[in-house]
N, C-alpha and C positions, 0 to 999 in steps of 0.2 A: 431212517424211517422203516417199519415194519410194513412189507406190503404182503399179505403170504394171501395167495386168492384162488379161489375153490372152481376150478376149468370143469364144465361138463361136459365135454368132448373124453376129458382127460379121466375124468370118472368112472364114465359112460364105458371107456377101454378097460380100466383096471375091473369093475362090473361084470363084464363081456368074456374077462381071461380067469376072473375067479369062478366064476358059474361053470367050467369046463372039467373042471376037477378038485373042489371043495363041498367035504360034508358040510353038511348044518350046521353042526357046532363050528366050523373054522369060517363058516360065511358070516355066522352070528359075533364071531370074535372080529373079523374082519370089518365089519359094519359099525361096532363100536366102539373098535380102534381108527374108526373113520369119523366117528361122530364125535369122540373127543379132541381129536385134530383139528376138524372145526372148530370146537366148543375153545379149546385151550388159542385156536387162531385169531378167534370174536375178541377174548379176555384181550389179548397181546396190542390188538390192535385200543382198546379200550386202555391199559396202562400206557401205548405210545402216546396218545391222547392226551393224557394227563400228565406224562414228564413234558410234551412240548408245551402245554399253557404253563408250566411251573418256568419252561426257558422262555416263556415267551414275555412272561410277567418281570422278569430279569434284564430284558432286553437283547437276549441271544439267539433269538428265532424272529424269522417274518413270519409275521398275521397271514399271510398265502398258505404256508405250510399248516397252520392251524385250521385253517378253516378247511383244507383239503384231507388232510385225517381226521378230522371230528365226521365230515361229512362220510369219508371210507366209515369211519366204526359205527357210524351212523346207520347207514344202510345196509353193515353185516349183522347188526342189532335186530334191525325189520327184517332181513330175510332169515333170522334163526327164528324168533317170533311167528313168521308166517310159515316156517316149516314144523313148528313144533305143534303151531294150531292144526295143520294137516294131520299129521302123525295123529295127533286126539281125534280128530273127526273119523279118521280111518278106523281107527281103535273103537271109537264107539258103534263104529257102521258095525262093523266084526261083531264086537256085543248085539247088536239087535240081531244077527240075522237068525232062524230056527233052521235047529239040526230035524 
């Protein structure tokens, strides 16, 4: 089973050590080589999902296992969703504000 899970602590540090000596551009590459690490971690967790009902429909996995990674991609599903809805809100705040 795929469990790859995103520590805020541990973020929060990498964060804390890039902001000490990285331009812009390396923070900006750094952020979206972080944001695709999620994004490709959601998918991962979304295909382990779906090979275990394939084993599960077979008879080679317990319904436990199933319902505990649907439930993980489940809720990295909601928290990509509720971060992406941020991201927009911030973006729009940004647009209204006058120069």
């Amino acid at each position: 089973m795929i469990t790859n899970s995103i520590s805020p602590v541990g973020l929060l540090t990498q964060l804390q050590g890039a902001q000490a000596k990285t331009t812009p551009a390396e923070a900006t590459e750094s952020f979206a080589s972080f944001l695709k690490g999620a994004l490709d971690s959601v998918a991962a967790q979304q295909q382990n999902v779906h090979s275990l009902n394939d084993k599960f429909l077979v008879g080679e996995v317990d319904e436990n296992k199933v319902i505990i990674a649907s439930t993980q991609a489940e809720l990295s599903l909601n928290l990509t969703a509720q971060v992406r809805n941020k991201v927009i809100e911030a973006y729009q705040e940004i647009m209204r504000m006058q120069v």
